[in-house]
C-alpha positions in Angstrom: -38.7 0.8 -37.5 -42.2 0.9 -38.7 -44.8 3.3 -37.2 -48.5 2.5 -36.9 -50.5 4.9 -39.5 -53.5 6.6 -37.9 -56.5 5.5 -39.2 -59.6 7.9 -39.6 -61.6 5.4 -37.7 -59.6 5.2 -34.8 -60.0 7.2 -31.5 -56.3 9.1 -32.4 -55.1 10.5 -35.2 -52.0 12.5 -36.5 -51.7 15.8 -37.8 -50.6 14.8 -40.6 -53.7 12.8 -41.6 -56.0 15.7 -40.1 -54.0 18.2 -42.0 -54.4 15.7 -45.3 -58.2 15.2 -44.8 -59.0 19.1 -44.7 -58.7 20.1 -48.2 -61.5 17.0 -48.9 -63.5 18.7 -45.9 -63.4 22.1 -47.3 -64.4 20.5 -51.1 -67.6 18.5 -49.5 -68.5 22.0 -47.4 -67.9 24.6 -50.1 -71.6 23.8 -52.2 -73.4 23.7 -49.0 -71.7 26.8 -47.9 -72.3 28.5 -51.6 -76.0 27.9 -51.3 -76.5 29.0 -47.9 -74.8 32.2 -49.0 -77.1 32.4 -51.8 -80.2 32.2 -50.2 -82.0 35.8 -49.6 -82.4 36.7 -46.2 -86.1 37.3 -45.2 -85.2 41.0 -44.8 -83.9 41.2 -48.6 -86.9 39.7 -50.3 -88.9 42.3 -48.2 -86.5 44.7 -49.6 -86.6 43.3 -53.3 -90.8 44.1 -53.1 -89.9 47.6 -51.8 -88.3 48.2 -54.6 -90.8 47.1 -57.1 -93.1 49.3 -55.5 -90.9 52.1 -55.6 -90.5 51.7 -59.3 -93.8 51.2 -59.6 -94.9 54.6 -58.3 -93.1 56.5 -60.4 -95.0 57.7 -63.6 -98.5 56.9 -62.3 -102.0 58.7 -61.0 -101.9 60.4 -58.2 -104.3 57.2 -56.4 -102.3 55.0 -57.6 -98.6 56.7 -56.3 -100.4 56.9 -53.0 -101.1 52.6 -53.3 -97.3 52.4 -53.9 -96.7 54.3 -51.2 -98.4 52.6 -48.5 -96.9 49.5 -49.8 -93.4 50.9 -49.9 -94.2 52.0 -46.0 -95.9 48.3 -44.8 -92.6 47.0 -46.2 -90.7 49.3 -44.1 -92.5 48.2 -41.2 -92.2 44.9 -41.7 -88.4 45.1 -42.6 -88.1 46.9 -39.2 -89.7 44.2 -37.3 -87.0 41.2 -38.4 -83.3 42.1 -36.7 -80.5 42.2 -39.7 -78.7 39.2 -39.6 -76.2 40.5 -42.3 -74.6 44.0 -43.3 -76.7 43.6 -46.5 -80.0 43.1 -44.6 -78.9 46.4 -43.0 -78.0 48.5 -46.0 -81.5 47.1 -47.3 -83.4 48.8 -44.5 -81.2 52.0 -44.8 -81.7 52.2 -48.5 -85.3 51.4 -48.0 -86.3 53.9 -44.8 -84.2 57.0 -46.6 -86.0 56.2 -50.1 -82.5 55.9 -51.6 -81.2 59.0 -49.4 -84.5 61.4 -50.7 -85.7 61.4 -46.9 -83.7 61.1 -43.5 -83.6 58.1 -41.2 -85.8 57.7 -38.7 -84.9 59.4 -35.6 -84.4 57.0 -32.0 -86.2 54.9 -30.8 -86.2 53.0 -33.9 -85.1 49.6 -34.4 -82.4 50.5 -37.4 -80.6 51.9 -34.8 -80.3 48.7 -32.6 -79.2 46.6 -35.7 -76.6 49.0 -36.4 -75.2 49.1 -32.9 -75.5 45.2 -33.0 -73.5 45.0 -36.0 -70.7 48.2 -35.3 -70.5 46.4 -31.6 -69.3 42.6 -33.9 -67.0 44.7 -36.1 
């Protein structure tokens, strides 16, 4: 007895061919997927300035520490305005607000705290 073969172009199709097709699905998605994963959130280039100012202000006049400074702190504010999206975005904001851990967080009502309960409440 000979059975029809499902066809990918036809309304039904087996398991067996949609089980067969996946591997060439997940080949065709994996360089789209790589470069979206590679692609800096808008929190992290924030974060990548911060630290270029940081480094910056290290080793330099007085006036010129203080430029860093206010730089390093727009940053912060402007990093606190965007909601994580990804754990990363969220360690870059913690790194960032505690200087590294050479200050404390922020205390509540700050938005760090609603991105961390936003992520802890996914996990």
């Amino acid at each position: 007895m000979i059975k029809d073969r499902a066809c990918a172009n036809t309304p039904t199709m087996s398991r067996r061919t949609l089980l067969a097709a996946l591997p060439a699905t997940g080949i065709a998605l994996a360089p789209y997927t790589l470069a979206f994963a590679s692609q800096p959130t808008p929190i992290l280039i924030l974060f990548r300035e911060w630290e270029a100012a940081r480094a910056n202000a290290n080793g330099v006049s007085d006036d010129d520490c203080e430029k860093f400074v206010a730089r390093m702190t727009s940053l912060e504010d402007q990093m606190s305005e965007i909601p994580s999206r990804t754990v990363a975005d969220l360690a870059a904001k913690i790194a960032a607000y505690s200087s590294w851990g050479d200050f404390a967080l922020p205390n509540e009502p700050h938005p760090i705290w609603n991105d961390m309960r936003q992520h802890l409440s996914a996990a």
